[in-house]
C-alpha positions as a Python dict, from the first residue, in 0.01 Angstrom:
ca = {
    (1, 'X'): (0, 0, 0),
    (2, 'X'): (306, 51, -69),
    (3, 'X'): (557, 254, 174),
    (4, 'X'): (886, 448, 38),
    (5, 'X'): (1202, 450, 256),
    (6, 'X'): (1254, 701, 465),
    (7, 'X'): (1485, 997, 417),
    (8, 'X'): (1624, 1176, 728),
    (9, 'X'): (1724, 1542, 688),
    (10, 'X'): (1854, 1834, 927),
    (11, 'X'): (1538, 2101, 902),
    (12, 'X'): (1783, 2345, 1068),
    (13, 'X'): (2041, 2365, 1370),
    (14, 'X'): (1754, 2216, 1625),
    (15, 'X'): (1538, 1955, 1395),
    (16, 'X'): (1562, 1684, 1168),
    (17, 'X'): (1265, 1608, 910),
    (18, 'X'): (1182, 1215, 866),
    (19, 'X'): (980, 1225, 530),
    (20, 'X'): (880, 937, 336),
    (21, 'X'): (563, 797, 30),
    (22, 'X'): (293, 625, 161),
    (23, 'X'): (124, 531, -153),
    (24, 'X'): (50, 878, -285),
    (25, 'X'): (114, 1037, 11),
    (26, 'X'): (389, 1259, 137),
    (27, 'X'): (447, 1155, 532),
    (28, 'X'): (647, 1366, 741),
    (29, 'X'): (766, 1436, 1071),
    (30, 'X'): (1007, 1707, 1219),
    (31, 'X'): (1163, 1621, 1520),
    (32, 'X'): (1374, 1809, 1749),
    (33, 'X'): (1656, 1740, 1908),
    (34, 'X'): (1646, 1608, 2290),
    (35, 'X'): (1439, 1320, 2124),
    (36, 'X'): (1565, 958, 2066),
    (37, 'X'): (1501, 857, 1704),
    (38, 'X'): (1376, 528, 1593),
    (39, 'X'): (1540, 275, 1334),
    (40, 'X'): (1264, 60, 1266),
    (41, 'X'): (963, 96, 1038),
    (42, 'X'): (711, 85, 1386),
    (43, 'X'): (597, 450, 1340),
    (44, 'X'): (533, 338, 949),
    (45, 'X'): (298, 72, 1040),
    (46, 'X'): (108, 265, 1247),
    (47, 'X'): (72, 538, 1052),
    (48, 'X'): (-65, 337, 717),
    (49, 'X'): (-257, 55, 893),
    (50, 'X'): (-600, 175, 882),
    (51, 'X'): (-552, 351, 546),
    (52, 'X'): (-394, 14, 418),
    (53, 'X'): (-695, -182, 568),
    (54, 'X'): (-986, 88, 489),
    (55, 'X'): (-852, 20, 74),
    (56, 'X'): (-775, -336, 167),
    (57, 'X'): (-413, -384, 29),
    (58, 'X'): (-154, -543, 139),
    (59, 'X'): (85, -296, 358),
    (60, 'X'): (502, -320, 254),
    (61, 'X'): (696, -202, 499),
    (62, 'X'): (1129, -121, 343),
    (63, 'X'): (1342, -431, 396),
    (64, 'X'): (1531, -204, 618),
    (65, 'X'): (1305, -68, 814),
    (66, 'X'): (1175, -413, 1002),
    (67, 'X'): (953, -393, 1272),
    (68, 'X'): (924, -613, 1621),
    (69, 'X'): (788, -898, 1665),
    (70, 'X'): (551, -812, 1955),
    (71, 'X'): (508, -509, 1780),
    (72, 'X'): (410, -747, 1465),
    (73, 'X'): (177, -964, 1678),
    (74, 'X'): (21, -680, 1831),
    (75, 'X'): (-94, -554, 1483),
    (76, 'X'): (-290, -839, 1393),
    (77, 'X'): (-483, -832, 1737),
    (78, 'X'): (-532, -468, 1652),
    (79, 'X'): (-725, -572, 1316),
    (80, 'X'): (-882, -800, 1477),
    (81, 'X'): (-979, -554, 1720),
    (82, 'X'): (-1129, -278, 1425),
    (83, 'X'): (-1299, -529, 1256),
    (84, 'X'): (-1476, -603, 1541),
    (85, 'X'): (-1601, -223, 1579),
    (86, 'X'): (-1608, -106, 1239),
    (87, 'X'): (-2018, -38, 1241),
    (88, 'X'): (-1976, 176, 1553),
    (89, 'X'): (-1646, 358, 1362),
    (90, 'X'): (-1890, 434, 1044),
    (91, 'X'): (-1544, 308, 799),
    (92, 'X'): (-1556, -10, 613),
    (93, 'X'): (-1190, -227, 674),
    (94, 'X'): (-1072, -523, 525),
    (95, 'X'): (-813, -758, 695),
    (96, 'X'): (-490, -685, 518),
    (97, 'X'): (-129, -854, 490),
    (98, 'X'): (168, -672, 667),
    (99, 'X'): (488, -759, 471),
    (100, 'X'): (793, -647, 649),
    (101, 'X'): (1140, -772, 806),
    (102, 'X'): (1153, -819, 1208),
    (103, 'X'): (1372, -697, 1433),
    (104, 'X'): (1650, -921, 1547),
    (105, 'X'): (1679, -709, 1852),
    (106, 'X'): (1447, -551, 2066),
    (107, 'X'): (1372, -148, 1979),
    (108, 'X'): (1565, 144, 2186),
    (109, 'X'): (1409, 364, 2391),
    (110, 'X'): (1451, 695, 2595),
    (111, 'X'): (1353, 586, 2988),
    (112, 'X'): (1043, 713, 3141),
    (113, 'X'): (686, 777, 2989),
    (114, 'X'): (604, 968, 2727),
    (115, 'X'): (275, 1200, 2799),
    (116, 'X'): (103, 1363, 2478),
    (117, 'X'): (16, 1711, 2602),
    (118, 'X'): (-178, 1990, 2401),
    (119, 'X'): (-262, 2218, 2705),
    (120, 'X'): (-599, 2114, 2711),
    (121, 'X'): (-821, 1921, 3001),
    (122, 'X'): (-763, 1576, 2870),
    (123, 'X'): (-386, 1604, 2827),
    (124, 'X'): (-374, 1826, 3130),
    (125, 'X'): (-527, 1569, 3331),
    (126, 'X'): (-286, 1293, 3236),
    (127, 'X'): (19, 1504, 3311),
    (128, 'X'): (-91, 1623, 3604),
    (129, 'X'): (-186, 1298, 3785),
    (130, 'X'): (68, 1060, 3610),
    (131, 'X'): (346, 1359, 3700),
    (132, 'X'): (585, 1114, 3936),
    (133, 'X'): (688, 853, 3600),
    (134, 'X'): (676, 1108, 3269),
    (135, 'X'): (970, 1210, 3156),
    (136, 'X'): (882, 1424, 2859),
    (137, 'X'): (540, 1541, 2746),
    (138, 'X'): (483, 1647, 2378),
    (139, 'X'): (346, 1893, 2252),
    (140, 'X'): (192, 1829, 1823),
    (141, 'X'): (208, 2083, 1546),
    (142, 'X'): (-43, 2002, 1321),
    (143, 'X'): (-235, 1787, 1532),
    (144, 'X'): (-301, 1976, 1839),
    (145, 'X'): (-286, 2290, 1643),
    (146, 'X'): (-312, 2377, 1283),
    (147, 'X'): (13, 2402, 1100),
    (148, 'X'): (-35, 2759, 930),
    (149, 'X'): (-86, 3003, 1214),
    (150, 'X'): (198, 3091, 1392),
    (151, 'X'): (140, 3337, 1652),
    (152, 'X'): (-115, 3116, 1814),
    (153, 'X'): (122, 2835, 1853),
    (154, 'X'): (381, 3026, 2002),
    (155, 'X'): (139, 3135, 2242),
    (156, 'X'): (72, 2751, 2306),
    (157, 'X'): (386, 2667, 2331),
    (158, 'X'): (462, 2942, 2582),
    (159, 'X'): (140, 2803, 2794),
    (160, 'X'): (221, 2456, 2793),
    (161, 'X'): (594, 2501, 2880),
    (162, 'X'): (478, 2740, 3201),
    (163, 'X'): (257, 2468, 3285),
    (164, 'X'): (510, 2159, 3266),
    (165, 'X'): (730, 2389, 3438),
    (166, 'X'): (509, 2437, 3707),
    (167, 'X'): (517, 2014, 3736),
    (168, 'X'): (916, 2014, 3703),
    (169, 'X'): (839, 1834, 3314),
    (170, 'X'): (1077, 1902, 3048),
    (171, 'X'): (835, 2035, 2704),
    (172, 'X'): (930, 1970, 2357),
    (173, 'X'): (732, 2052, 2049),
    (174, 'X'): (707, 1819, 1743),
    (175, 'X'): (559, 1895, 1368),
    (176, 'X'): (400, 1638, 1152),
    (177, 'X'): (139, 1585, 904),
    (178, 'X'): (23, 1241, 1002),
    (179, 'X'): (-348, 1343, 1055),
    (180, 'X'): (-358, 1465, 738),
    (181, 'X'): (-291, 1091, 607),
    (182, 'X'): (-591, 1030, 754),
    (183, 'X'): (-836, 1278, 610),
    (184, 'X'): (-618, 1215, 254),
    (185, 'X'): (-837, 838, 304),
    (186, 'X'): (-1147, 945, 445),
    (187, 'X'): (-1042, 843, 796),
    (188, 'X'): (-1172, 1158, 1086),
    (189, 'X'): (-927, 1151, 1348),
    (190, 'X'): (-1134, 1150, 1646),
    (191, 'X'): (-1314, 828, 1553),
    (192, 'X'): (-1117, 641, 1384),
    (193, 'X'): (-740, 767, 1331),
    (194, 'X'): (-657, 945, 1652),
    (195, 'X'): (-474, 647, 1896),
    (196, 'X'): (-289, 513, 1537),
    (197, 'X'): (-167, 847, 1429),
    (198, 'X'): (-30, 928, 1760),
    (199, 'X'): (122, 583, 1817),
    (200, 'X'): (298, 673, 1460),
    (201, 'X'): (438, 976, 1665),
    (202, 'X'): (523, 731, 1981),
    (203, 'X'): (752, 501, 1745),
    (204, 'X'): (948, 755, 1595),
    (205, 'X'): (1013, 872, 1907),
    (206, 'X'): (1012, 566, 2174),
    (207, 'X'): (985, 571, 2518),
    (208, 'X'): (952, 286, 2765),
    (209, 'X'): (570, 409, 2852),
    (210, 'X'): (374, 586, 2580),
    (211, 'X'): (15, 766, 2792),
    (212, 'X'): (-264, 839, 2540),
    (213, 'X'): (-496, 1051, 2714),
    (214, 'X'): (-854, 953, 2747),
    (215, 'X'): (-1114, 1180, 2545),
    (216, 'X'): (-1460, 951, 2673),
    (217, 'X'): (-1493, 814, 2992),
    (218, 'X'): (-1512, 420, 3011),
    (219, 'X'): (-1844, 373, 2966),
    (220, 'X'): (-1916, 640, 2698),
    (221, 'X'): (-1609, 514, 2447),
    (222, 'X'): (-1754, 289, 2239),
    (223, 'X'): (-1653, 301, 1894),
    (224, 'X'): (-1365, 521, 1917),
    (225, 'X'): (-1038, 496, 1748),
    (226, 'X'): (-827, 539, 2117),
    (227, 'X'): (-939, 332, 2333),
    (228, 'X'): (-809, 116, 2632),
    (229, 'X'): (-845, -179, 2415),
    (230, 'X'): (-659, -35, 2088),
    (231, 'X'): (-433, 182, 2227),
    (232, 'X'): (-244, -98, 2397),
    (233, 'X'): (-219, -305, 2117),
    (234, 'X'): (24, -23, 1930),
    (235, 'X'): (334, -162, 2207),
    (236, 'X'): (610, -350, 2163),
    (237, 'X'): (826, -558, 2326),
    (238, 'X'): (1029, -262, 2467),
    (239, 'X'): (762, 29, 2445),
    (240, 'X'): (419, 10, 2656),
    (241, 'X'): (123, 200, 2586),
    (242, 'X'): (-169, 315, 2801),
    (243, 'X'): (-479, 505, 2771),
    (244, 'X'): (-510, 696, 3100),
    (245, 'X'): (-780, 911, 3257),
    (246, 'X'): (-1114, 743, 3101),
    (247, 'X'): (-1314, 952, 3330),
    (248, 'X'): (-1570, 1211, 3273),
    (249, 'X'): (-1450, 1531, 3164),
    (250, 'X'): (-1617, 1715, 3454),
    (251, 'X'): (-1383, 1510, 3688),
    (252, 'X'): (-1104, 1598, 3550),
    (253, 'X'): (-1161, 1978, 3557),
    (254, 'X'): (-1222, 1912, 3921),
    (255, 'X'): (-958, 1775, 3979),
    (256, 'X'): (-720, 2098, 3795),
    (257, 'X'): (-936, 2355, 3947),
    (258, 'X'): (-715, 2420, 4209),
    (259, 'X'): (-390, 2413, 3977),
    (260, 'X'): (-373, 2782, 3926),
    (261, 'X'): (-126, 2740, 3660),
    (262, 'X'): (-342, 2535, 3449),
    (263, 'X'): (-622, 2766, 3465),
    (264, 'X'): (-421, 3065, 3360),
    (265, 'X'): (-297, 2843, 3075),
    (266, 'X'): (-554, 2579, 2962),
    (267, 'X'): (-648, 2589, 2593),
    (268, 'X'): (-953, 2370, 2489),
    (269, 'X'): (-1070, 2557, 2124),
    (270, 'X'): (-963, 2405, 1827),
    (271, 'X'): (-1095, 2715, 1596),
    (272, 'X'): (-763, 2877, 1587),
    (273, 'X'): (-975, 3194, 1635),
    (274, 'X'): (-771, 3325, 1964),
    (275, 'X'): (-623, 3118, 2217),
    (276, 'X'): (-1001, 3017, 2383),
    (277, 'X'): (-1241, 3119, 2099),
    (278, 'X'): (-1537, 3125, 2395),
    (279, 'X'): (-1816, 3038, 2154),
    (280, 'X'): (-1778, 2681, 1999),
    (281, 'X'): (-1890, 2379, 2150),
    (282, 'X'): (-1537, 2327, 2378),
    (283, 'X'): (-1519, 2627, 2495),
    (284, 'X'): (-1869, 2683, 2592),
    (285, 'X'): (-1858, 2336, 2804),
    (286, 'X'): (-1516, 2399, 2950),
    (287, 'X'): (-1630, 2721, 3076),
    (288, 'X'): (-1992, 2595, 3259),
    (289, 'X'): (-1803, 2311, 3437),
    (290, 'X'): (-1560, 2598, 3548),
    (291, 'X'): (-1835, 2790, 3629),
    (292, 'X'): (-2000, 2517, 3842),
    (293, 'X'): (-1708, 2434, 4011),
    (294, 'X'): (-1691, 2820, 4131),
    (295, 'X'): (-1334, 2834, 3972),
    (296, 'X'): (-1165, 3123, 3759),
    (297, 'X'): (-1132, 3103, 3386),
    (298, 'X'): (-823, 3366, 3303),
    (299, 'X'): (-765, 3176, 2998),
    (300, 'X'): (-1105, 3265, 2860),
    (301, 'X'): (-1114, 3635, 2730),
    (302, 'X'): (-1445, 3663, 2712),
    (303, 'X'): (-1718, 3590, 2978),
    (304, 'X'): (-1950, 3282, 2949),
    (305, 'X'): (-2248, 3318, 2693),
    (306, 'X'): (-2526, 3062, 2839),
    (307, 'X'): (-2727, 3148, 2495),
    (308, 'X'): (-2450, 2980, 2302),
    (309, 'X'): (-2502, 2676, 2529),
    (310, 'X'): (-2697, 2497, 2172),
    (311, 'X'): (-2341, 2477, 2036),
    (312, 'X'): (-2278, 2140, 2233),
    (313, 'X'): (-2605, 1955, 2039),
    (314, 'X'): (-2539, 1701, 1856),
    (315, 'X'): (-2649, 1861, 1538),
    (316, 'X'): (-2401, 2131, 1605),
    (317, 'X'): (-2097, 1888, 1680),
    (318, 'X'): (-2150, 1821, 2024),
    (319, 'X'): (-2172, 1503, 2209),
    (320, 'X'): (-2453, 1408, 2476),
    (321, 'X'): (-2184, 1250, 2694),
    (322, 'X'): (-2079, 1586, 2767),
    (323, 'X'): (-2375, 1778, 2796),
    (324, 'X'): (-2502, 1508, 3018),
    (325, 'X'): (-2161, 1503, 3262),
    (326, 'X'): (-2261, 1869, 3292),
    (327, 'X'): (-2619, 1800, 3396),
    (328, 'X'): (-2473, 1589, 3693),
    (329, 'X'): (-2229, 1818, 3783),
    (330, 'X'): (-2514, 2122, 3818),
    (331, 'X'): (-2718, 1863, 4038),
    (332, 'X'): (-2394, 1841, 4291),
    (333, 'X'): (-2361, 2207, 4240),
    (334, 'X'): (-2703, 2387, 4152),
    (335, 'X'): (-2667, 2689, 3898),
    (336, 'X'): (-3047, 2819, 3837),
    (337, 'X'): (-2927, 3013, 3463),
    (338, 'X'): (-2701, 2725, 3387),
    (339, 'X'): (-3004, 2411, 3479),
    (340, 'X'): (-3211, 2637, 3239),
    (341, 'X'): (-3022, 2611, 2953),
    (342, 'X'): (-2906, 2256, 2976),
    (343, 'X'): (-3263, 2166, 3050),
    (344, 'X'): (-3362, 2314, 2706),
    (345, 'X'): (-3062, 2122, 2514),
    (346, 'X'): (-3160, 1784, 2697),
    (347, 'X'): (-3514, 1837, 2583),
    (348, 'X'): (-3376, 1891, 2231),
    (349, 'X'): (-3125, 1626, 2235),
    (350, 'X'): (-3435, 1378, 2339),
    (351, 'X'): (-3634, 1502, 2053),
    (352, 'X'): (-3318, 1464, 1794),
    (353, 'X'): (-3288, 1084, 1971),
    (354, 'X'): (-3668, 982, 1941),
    (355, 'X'): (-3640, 1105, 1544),
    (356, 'X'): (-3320, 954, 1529),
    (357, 'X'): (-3518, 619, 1647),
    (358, 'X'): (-3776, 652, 1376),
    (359, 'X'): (-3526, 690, 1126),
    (360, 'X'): (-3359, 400, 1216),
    (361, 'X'): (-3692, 232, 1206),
    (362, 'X'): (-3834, 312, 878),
    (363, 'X'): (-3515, 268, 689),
    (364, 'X'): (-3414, 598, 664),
    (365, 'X'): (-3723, 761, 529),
    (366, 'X'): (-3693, 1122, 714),
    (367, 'X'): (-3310, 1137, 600),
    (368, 'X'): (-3382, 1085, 247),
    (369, 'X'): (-3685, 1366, 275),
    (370, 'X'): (-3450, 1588, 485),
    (371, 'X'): (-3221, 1534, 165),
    (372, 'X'): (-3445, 1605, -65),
    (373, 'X'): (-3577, 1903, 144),
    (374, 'X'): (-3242, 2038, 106),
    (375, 'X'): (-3167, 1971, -232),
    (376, 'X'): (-3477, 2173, -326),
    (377, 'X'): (-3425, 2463, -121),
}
């Protein structure tokens, strides 16, 4: 996989545009000034590394664009790494050949820790209890939020900027189309491209300490593509990265329910259908551990729907980890409505798991008659 040189532009008086090939793919980045700028091909690695290794060629970095030699080592422990976990990620990789100069001198970087923030519980979380060593959190156009719709991410913008305020955290707001790389190879961001497509971001932009924030708790993470593990393995010899807060969600919400700022600010949905859309699957779980927790949701227009509760199934999206953090949380603080209607999703989640079991079992025989079911129809 071959990757073009870089061209760097001024977008306009506040932001410069880094665009460059990868393959047959147009990567770019706009970054805005208050950022330091990299001038090594680190943010190129990351970005093409599982695309590179998912078609298994060789990646080519530009002569002059070299990358550093931690950096370099760290790669190869990272393939060893999704190699390792490529049945749980559901991709097939090949171990590849990185081609590229090395640094003769160690990367530059802006002081402090970089924090990843999209105004949501995860990122939240992070900035709020890692708030004494960032420096700068970042905010992601086309990541975070949809690149098209422009009224909503002013309004997120506006809500995460009162909220770093309210830490004393400067707020800046970058634009790229690096998770679209992803998708352009088959790759979903939340299992397999997420912590490399944000490291991409990281190395354009270095910091001493890069914090990825935790989607999964520890024990619930397995075959994801940020992890503890991974998302260490994207440092270099003058950049450090961490994946912070691998807790369950519910603790974290906790832990922000008494940051009044947050609350009046916090923006979970990823619809793009109104700043909380209060019926998909984040939403809906956002607002019961709120609701549990006895704290106010001002950021939710609309008041909790327990009948849209089947949103977080797994057949709808949803993820048992979650529905199964809010089944403790409703033992520690009962809810009668809300213990009915997670009792009826855990009683269909167990039914989808015991089918899920036979179809394991007999080879996938009821997915090839649910198929053909379908097809029929």
């Amino acid at each position: 996989m071959l990757i073009g040189k870089p061209t760097i532009e001024r977008s306009n008086e506040s932001t410069t545009r880094v665009e460059t090939q990868v393959a047959d793919f147009k990567l770019w980045y706009e970054v805005p000034d208050g950022l330091p700028m990299s001038d090594g091909g680190e943010f190129l690695a990351c970005a093409a590394l599982l695309p590179a290794m998912h078609l298994g060629e060789t990646l080519e970095l530009p002569a002059d664009w070299p990358i550093d030699p931690v950096f370099r080592d760290n790669l190869e422990l990272a393939q060893q790494h999704i190699l390792r976990g490529q049945d749980r990620l559901g991709t097939r990789f090949s171990r590849i050949r990185i081609e590229a100069a090395t640094r003769d001198t160690p990367p530059a970087t802006a002081p402090g820790a970089l924090a990843f923030f999209s105004g949501g519980v995860d990122g939240s979380y992070t900035a709020f209890t890692n708030r004494e060593r960032i420096s700068m959190l970042l905010l992601l156009r086309g990541i975070d939020m949809q690149l098209e719709n422009e009224e909503l991410w002013q309004a997120a913008v506006d809500g995460g900027r009162a909220v770093a305020d309210s830490w004393g955290l400067p707020l800046l707001t970058l634009s790229t189309n690096v998770r679209f790389l992803g998708y352009h190879h088959g790759l979903k961001w939340s299992r397999t491209f997420q912590g490399a497509g944000l490291a991409s971001v990281a190395h354009l932009v270095p910091h001493q300490e890069v914090l990825i924030a935790a989607s999964h708790s520890l024990d619930r993470m397995m075959g994801y593509a940020s992890s503890p593990e991974l998302d260490r393995l994207w440092s270099s010899s003058a950049s450090s990265f961490e994946h912070d807060g691998a807790v369950p969600r519910t603790i974290k919400i906790a832990a922000l329910a008494g940051e009044r700022v947050v609350l009046e600010r916090l923006r979970v949905c990823w619809h793009d259908q109104g700043y909380n859309c209060c019926r998909c699957e984040k939403c809906i779980r956002t607002m019961i551990a709120l609701r549990l927790l006895g704290a106010p949701m001002p950021s939710f227009a609309e008041k909790l729907d327990l009948g849209l509760v089947g949103v977080m199934g797994s057949d709808q999206g949803g993820s048992i980890d979650y529905i199964e953090e809010l089944d403790a949380l409703e033992r520690e603080h009962p809810d009668p409505e809300v213990r009915r209607a997670l009792d009826k999703l855990l009683a269909a989640e167990r039914r989808r798991t015991r089918l899920r079991r036979l179809d394991r079992m007999t080879g996938g025989m009821l997915s090839a008659i649910r198929r053909r079911v379908r097809r029929s129809g």
